[in-house]
N, CA, C and O atoms as CSV, one atom per row, in Angstrom:
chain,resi,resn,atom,element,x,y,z
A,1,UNK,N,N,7.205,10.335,10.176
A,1,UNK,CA,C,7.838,9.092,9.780
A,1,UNK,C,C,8.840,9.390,8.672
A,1,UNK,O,O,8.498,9.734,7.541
A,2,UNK,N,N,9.922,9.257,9.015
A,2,UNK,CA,C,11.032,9.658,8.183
A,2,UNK,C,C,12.239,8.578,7.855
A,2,UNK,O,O,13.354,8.562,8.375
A,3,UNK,N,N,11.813,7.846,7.039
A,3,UNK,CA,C,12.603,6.188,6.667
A,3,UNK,C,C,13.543,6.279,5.603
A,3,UNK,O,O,13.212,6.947,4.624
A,4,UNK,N,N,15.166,5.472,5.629
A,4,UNK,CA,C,15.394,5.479,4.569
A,4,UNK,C,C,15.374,4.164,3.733
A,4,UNK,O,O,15.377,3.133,4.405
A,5,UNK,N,N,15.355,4.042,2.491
A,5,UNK,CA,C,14.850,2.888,1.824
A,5,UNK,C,C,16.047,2.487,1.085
A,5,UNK,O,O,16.975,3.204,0.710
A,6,UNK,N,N,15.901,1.377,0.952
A,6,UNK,CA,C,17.034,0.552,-0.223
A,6,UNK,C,C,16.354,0.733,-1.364
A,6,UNK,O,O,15.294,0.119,-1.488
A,7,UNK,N,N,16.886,1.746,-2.602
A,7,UNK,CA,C,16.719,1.746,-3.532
A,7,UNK,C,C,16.241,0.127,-4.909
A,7,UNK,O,O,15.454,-0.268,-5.769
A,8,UNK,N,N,17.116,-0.084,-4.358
A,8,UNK,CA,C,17.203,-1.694,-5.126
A,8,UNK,C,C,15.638,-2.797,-4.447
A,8,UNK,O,O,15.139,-3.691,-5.130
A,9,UNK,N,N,15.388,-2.608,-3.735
A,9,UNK,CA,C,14.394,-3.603,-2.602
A,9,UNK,C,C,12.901,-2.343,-2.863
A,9,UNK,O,O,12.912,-1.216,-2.369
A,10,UNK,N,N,11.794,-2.873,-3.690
A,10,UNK,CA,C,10.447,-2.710,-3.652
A,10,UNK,C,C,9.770,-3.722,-4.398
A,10,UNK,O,O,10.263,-4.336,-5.344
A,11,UNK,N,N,8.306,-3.913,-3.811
A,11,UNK,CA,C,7.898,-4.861,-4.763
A,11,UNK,C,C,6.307,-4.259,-4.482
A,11,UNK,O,O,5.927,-3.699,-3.453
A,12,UNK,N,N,5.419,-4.576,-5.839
A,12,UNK,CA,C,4.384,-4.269,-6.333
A,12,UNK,C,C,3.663,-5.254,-5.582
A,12,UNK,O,O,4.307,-6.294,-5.450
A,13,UNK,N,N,2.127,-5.256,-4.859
A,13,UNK,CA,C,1.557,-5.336,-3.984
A,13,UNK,C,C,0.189,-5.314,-4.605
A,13,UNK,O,O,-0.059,-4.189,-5.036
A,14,UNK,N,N,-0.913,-6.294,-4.821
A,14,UNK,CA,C,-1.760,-6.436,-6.100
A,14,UNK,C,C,-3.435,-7.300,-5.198
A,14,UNK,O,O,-3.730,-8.310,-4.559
A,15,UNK,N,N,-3.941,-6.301,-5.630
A,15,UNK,CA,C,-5.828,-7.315,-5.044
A,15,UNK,C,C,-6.241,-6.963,-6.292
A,15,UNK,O,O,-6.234,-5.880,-6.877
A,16,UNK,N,N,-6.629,-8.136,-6.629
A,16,UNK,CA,C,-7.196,-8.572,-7.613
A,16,UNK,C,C,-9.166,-8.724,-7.724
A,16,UNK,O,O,-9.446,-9.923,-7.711
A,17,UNK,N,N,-10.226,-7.990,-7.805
A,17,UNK,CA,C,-11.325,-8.035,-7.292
A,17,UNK,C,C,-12.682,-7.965,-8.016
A,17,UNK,O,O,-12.532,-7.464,-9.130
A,18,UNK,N,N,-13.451,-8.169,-7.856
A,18,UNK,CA,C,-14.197,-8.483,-9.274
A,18,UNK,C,C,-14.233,-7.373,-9.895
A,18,UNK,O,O,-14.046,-7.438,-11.110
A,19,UNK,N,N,-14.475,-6.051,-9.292
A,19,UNK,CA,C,-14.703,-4.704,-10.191
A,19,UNK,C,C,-13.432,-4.077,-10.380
A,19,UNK,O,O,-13.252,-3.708,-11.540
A,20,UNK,N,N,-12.421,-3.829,-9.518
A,20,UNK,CA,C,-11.418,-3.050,-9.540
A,20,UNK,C,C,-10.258,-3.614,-9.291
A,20,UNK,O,O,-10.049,-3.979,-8.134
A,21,UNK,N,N,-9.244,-3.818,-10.301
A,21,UNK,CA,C,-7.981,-4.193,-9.635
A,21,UNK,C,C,-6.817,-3.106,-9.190
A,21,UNK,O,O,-6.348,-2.346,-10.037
A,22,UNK,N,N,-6.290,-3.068,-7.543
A,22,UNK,CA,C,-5.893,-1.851,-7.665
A,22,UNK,C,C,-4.289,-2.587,-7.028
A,22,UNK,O,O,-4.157,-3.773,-6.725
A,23,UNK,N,N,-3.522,-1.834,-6.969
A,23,UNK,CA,C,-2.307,-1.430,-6.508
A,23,UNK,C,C,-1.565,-0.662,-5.418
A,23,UNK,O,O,-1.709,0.554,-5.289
A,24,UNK,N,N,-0.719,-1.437,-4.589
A,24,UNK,CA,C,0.034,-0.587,-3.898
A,24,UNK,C,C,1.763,-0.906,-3.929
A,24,UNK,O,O,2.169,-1.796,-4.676
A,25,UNK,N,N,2.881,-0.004,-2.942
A,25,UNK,CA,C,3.793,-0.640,-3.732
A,25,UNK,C,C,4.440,-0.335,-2.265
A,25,UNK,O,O,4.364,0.721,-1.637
A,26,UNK,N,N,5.072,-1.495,-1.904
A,26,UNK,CA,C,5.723,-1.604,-1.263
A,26,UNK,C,C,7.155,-1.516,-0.901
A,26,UNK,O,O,7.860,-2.268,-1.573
A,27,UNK,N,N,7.836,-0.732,0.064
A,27,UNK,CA,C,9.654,-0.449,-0.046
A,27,UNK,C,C,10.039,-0.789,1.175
A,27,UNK,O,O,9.434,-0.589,2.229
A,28,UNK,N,N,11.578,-1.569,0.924
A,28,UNK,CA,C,12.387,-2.204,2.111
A,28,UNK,C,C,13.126,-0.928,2.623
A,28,UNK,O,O,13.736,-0.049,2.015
A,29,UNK,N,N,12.787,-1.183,4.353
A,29,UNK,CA,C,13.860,0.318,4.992
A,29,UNK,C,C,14.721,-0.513,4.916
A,29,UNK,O,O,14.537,-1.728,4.838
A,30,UNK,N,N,15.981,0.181,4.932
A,30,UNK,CA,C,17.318,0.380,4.834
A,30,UNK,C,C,17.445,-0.216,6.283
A,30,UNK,O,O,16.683,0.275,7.115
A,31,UNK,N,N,18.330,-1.241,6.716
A,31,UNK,CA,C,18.978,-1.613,7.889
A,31,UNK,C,C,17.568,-2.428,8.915
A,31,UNK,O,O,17.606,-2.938,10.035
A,32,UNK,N,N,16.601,-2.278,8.085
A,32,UNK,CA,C,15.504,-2.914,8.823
A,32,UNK,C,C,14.801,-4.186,8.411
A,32,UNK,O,O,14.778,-4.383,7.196
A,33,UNK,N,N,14.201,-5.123,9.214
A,33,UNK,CA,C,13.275,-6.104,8.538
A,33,UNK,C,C,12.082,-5.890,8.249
A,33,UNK,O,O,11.246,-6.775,8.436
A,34,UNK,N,N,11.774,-4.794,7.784
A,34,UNK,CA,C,10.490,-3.313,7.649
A,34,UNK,C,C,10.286,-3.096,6.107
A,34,UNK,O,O,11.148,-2.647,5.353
A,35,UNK,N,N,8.695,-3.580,5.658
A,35,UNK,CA,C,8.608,-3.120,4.609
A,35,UNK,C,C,7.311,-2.168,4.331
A,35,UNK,O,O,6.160,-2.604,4.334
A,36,UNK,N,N,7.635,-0.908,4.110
A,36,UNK,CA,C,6.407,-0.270,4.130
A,36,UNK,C,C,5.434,0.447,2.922
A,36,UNK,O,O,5.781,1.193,2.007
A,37,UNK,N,N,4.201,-0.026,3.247
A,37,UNK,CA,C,3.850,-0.419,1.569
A,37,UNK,C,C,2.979,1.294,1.876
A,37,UNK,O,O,2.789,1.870,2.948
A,38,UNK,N,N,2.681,1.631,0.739
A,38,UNK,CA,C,2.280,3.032,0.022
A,38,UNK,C,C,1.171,3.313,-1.272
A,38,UNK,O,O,1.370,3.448,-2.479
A,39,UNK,N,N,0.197,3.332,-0.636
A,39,UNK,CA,C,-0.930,3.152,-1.676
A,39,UNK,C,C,-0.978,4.653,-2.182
A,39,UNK,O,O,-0.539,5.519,-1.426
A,40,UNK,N,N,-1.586,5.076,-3.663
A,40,UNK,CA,C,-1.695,5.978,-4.662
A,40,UNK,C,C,-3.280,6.389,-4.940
A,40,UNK,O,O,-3.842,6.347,-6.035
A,41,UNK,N,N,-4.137,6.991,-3.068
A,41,UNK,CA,C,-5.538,7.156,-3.469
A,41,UNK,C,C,-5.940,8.070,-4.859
A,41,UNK,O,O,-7.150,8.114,-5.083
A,42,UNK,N,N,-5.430,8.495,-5.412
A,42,UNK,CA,C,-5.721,9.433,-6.322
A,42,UNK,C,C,-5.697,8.697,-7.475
A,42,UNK,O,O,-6.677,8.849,-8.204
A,43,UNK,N,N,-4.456,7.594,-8.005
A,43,UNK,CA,C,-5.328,7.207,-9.251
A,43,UNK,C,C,-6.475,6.270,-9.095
A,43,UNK,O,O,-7.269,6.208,-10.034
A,44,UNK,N,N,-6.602,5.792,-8.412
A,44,UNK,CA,C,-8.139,5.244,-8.179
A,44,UNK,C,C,-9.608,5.965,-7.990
A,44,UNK,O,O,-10.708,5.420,-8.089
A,45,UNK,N,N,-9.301,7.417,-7.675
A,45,UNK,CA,C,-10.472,8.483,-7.376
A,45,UNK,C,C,-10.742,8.243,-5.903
A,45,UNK,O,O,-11.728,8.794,-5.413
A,46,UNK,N,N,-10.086,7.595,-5.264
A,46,UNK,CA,C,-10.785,7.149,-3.832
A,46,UNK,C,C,-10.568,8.067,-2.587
A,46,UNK,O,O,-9.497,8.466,-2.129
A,47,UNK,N,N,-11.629,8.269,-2.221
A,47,UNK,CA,C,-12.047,9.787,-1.506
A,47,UNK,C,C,-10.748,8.827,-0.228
A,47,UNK,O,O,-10.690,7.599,-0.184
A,48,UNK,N,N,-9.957,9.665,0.566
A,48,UNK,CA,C,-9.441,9.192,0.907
A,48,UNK,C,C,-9.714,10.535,2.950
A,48,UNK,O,O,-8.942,10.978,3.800
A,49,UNK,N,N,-10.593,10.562,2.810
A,49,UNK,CA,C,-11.107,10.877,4.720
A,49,UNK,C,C,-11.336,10.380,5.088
A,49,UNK,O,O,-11.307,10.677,6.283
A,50,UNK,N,N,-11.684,9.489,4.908
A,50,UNK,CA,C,-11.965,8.157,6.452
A,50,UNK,C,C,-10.759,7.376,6.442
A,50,UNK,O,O,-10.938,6.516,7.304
A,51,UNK,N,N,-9.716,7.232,5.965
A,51,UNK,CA,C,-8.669,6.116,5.722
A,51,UNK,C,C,-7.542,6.309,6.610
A,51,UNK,O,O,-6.559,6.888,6.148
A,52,UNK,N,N,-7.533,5.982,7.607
A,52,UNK,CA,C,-6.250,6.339,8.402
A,52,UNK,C,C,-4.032,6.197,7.130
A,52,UNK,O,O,-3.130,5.408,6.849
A,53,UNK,N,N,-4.305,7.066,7.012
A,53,UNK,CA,C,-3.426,7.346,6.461
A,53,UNK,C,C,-2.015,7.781,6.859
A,53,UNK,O,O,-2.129,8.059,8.053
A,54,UNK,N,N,-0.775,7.984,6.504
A,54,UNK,CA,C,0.530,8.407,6.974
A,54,UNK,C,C,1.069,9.679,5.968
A,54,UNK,O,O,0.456,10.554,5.355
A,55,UNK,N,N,2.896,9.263,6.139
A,55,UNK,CA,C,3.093,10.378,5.460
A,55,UNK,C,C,3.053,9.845,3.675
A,55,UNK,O,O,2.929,8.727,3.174
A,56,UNK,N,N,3.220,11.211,3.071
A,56,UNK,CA,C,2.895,11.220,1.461
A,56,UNK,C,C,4.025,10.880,0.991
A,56,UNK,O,O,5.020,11.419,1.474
A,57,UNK,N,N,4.150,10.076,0.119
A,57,UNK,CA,C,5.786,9.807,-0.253
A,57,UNK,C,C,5.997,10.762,-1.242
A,57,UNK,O,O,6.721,11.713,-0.945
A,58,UNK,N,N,5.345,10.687,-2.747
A,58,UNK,CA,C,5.648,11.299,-4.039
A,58,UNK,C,C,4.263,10.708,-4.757
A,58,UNK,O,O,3.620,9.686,-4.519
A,59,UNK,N,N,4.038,11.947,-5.895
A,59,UNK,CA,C,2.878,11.270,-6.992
A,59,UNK,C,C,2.802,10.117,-7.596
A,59,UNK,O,O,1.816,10.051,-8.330
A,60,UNK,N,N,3.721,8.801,-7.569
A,60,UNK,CA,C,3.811,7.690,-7.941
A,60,UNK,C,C,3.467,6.925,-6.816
A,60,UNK,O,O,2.520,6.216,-7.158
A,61,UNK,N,N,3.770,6.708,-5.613
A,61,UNK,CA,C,3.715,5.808,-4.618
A,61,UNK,C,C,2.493,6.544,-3.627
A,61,UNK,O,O,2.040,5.807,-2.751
A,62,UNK,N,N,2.134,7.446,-3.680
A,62,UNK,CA,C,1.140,7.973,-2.781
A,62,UNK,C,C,0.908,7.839,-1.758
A,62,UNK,O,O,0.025,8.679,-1.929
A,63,UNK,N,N,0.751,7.433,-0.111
A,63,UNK,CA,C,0.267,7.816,1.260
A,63,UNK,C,C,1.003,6.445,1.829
A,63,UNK,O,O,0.881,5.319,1.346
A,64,UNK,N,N,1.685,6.770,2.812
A,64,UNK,CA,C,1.993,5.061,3.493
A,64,UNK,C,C,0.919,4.771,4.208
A,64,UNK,O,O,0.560,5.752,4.859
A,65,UNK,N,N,0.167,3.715,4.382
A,65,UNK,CA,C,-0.521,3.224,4.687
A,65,UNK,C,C,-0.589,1.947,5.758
A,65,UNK,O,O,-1.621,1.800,6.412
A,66,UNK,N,N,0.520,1.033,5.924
A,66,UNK,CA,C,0.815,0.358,6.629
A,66,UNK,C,C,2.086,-0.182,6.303
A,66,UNK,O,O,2.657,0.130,5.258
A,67,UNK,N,N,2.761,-1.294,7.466
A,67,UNK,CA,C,4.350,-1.849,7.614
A,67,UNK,C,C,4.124,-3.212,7.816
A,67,UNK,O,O,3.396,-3.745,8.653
A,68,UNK,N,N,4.978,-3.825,6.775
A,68,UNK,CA,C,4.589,-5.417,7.029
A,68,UNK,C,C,6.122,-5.885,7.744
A,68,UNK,O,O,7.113,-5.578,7.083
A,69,UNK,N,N,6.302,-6.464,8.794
A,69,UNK,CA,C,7.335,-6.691,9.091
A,69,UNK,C,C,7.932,-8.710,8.419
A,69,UNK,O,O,7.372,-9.806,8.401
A,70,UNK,N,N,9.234,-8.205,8.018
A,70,UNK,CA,C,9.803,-9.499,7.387
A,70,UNK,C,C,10.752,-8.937,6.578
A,70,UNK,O,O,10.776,-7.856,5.990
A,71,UNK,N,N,11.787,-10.144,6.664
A,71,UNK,CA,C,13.474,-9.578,6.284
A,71,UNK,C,C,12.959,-9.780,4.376
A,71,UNK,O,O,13.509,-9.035,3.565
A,72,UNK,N,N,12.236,-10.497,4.034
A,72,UNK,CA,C,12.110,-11.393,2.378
A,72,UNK,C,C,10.755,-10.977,2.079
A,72,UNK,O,O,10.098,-12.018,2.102
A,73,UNK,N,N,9.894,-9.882,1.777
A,73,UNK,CA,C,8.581,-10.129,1.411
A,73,UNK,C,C,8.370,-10.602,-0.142
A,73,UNK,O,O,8.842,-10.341,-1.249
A,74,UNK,N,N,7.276,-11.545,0.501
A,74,UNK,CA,C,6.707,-12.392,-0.970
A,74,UNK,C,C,5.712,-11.751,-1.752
A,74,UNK,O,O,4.954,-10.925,-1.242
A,75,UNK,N,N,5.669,-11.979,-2.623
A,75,UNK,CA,C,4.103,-10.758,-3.442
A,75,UNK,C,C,3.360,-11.554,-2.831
A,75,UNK,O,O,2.706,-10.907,-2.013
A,76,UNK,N,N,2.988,-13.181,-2.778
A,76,UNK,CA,C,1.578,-13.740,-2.546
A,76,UNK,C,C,1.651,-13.078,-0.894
A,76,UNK,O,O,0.492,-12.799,-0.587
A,77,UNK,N,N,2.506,-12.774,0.133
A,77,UNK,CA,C,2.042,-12.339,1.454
A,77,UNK,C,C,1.837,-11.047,1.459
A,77,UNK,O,O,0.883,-10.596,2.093
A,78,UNK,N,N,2.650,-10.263,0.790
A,78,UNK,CA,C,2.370,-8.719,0.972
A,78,UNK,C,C,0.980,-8.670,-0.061
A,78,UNK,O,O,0.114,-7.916,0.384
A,79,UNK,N,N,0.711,-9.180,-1.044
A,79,UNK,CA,C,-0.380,-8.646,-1.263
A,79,UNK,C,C,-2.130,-9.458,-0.551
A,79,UNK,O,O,-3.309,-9.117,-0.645
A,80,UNK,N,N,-1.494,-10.480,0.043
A,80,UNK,CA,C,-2.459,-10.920,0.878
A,80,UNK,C,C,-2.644,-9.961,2.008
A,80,UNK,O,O,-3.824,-9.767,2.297
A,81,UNK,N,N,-1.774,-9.327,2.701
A,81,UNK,CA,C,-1.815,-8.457,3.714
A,81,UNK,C,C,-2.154,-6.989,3.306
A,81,UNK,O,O,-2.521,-6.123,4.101
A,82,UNK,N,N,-1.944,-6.785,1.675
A,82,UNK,CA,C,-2.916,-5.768,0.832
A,82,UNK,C,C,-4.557,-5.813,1.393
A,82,UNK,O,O,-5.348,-5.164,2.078
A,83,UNK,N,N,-4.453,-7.065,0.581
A,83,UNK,CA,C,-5.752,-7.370,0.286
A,83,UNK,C,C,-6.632,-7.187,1.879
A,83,UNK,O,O,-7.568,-6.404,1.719
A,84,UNK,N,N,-6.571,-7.568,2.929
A,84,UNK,CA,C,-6.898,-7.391,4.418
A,84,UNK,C,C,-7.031,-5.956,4.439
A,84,UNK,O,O,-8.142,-5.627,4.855
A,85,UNK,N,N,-6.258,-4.955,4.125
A,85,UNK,CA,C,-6.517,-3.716,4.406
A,85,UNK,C,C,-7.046,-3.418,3.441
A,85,UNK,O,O,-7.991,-2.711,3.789
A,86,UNK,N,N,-7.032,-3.560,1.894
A,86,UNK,CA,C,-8.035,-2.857,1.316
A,86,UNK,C,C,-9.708,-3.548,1.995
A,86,UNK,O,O,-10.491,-2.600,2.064
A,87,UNK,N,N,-10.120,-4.362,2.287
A,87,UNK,CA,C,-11.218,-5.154,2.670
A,87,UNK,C,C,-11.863,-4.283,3.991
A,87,UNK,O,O,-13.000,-3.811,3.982
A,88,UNK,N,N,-10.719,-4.145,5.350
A,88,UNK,CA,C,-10.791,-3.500,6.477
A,88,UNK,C,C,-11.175,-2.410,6.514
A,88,UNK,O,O,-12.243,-2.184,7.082
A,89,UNK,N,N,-10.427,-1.362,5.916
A,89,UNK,CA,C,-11.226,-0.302,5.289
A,89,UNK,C,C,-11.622,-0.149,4.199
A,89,UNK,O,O,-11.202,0.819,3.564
A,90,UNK,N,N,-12.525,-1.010,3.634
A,90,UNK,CA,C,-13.690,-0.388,2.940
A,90,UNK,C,C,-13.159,0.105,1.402
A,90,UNK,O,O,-13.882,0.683,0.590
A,91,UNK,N,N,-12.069,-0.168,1.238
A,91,UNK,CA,C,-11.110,0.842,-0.205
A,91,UNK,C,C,-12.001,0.940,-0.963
A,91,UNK,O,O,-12.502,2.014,-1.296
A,92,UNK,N,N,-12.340,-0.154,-1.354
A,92,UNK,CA,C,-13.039,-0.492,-3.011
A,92,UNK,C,C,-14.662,-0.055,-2.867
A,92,UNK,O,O,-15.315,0.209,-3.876
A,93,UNK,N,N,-15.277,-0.003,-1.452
A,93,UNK,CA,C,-16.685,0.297,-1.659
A,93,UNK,C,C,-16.385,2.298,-1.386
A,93,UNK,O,O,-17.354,2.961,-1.017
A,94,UNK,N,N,-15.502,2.750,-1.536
A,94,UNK,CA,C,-15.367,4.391,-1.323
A,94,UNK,C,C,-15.153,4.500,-2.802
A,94,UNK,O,O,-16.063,5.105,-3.368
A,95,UNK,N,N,-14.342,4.140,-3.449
A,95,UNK,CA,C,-14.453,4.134,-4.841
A,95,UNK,C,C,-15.856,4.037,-5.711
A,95,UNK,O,O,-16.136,4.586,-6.777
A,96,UNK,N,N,-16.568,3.233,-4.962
A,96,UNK,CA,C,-18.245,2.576,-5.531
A,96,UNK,C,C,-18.893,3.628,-5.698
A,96,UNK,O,O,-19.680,3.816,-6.626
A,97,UNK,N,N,-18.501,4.782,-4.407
A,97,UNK,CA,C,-19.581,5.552,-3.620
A,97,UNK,C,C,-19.620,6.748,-4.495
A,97,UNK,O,O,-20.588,7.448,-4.201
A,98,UNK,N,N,-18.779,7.321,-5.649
A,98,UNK,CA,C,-18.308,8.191,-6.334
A,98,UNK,C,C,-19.412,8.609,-7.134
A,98,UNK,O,O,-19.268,9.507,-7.963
C-alpha cells in the first residue's frame, strides 16, 4: 500500500475509555475521498499479533490499520469508527493482558 497524502489534511482520532485513553491519527490521500487512519501499537505496549495490521508509516503514526471513506472526515465519525475497531479487536483488553 503505497498512498500519497495531503500534507495539510490529518486529523487526530480519539476513544475515550474508562482505563485507557488511546489514539490514532488519521491522513487524507491525495486526489481521493480516502482517509486512512494509523494507529501507534507501541506507545500503548500493545502486543500487536493478533491485529490484522498494514503497512508501517513512521515512529509517530505507527501501522495503518484501516480506511474510512469520505471527502470531509469529522473527529466525532472517525473516532466513532476508531472506537468500533479498537472494541472489534480487542485493543484495550491486549493492553490489560500485559
Amino acid at each position: 500500500m503505497k498512498h500519497e497524502y495531503d500534507d495539510s489534511m490529518h486529523l487526530h482520532l480519539d476513544y475515550f475509555g474508562d482505563e485507557y485513553d488511546v489514539e490514532s491519527i488519521a491522513y487524507k490521500r491525495k486526489h481521493e475521498d480516502v482517509w486512512d487512519v494509523f494507529f501507534n501499537f507501541n506507545v500503548y505496549g500493545i502486543q500487536k499479533d493478533d491485529v490484522e495490521m498494514g503497512t508501517f508509516m513512521d515512529e509517530y503514526a505507527g501501522y495503518y490499520v484501516f480506511s474510512v471513506h469520505a471527502r470531509d472526515l469529522s473527529w466525532e465519525f472517525g473516532s466513532a469508527q476508531f472506537e468500533e475497531w479498537i472494541l472489534r479487536n480487542n485493543i484495550l483488553e491486549k493492553t490489560l493482558q500485559k
